[in-house]
Backbone bond lengths (Angstrom), bond angles and torsions (degrees), N, CA, C in turn:
res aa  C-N    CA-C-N  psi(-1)  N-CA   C-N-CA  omega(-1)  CA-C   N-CA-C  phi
1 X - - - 1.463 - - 1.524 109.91 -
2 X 1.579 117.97 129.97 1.623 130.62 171.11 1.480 94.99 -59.56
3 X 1.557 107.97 136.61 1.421 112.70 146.02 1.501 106.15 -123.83
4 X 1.664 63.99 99.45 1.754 91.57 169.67 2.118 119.46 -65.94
5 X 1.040 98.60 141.80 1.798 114.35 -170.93 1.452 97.77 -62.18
6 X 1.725 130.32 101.81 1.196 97.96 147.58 1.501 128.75 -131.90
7 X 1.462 119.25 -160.95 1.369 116.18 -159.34 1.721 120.20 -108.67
8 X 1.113 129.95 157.61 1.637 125.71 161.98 0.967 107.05 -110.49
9 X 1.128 132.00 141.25 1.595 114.66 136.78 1.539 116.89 -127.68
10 X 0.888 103.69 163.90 1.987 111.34 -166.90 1.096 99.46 -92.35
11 X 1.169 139.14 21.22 1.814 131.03 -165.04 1.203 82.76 -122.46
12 X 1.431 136.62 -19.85 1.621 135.67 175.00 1.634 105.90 -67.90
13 X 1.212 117.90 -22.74 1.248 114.93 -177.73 1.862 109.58 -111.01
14 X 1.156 122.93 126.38 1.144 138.39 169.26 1.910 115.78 -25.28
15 X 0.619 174.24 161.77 1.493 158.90 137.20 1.761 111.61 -167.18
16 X 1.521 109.02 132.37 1.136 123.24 176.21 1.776 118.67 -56.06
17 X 1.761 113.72 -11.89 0.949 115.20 170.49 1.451 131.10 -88.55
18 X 1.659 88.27 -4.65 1.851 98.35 -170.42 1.319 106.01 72.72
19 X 1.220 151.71 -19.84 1.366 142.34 178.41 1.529 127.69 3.12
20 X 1.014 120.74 114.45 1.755 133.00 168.84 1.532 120.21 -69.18
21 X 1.442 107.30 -46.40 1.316 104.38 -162.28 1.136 121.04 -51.81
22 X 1.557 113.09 145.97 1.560 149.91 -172.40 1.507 110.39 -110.75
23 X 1.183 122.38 107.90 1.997 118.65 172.92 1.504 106.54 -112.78
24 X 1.130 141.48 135.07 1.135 154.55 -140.16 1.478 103.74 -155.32
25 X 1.604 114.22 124.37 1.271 119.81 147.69 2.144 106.69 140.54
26 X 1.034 101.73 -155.79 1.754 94.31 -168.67 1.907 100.63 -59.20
27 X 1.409 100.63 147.79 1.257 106.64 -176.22 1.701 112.04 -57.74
28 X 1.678 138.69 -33.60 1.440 142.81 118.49 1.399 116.93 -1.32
29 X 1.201 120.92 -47.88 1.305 120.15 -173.73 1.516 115.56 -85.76
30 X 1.266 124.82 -49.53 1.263 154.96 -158.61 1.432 97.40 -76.78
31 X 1.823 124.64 -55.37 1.878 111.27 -154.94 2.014 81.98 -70.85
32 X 1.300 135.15 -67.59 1.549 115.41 -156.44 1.354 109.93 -25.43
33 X 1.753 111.50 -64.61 1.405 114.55 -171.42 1.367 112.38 -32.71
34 X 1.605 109.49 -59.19 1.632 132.22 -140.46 1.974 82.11 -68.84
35 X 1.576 116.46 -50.89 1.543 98.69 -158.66 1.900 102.85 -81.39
36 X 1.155 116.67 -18.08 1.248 119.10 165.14 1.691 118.34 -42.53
37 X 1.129 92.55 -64.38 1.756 111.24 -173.87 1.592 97.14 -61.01
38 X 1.507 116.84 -45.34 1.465 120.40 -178.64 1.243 107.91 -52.62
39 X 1.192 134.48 -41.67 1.580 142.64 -152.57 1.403 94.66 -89.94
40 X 1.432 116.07 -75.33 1.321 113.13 170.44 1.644 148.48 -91.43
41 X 1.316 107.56 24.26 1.578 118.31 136.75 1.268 120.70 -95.91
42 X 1.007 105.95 -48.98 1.882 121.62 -154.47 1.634 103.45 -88.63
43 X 1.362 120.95 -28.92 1.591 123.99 166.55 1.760 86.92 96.56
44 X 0.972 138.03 16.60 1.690 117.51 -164.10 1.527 111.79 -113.18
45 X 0.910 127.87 179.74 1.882 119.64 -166.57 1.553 94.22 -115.96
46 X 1.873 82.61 161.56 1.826 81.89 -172.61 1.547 85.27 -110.10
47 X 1.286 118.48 140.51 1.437 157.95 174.02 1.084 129.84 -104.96
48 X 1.104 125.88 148.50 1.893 110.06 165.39 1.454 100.48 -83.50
49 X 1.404 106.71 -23.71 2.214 95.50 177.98 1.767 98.92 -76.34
50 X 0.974 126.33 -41.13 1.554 114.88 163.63 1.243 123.51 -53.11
51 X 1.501 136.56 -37.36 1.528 139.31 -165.36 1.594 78.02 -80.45
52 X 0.952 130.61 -32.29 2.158 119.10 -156.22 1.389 82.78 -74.11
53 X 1.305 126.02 -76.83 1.123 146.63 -178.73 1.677 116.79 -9.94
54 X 1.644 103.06 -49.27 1.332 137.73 165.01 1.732 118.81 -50.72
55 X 1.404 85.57 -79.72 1.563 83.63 150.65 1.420 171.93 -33.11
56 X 1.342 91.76 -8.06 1.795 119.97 -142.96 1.581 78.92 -139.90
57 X 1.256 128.21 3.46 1.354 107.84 157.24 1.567 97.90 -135.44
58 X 1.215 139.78 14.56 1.400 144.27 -163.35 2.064 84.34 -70.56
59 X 1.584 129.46 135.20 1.043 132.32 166.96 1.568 105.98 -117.63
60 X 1.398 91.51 132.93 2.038 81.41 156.41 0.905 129.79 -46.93
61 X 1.367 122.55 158.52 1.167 120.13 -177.15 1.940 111.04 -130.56
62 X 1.719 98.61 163.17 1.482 82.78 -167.15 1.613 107.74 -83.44
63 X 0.781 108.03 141.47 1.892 111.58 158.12 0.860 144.50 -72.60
């Protein structure tokens, strides 16, 4: 199986901080960051209904 490169970005998600950030790379690589940053920017808990949630906007990314 390809593990294909893909992308986050935080502008997909609504937030009172306005948030920019972009995480990039195998979907393995990407959810630690993504619930890390979630927990401690955003104040919110990491879940498995949050990681889906996560997921469901994960985009390819270009190479």
């Amino acid at each position: 199986m390809e593990n294909k490169r893909k992308m986050l970005d935080c502008r997909m998600f609504p937030s009172d901080s306005n948030c920019s950030i972009t995480i990039s790379g195998t979907e393995e690589e990407i959810m630690p960051l993504a619930m890390m940053h979630l927990e401690q920017v955003h104040k919110g808990k990491d879940t498995p209904e949050m990681r889906e949630e996560i997921r469901k906007i994960l985009k390819d990314a270009d190479d």
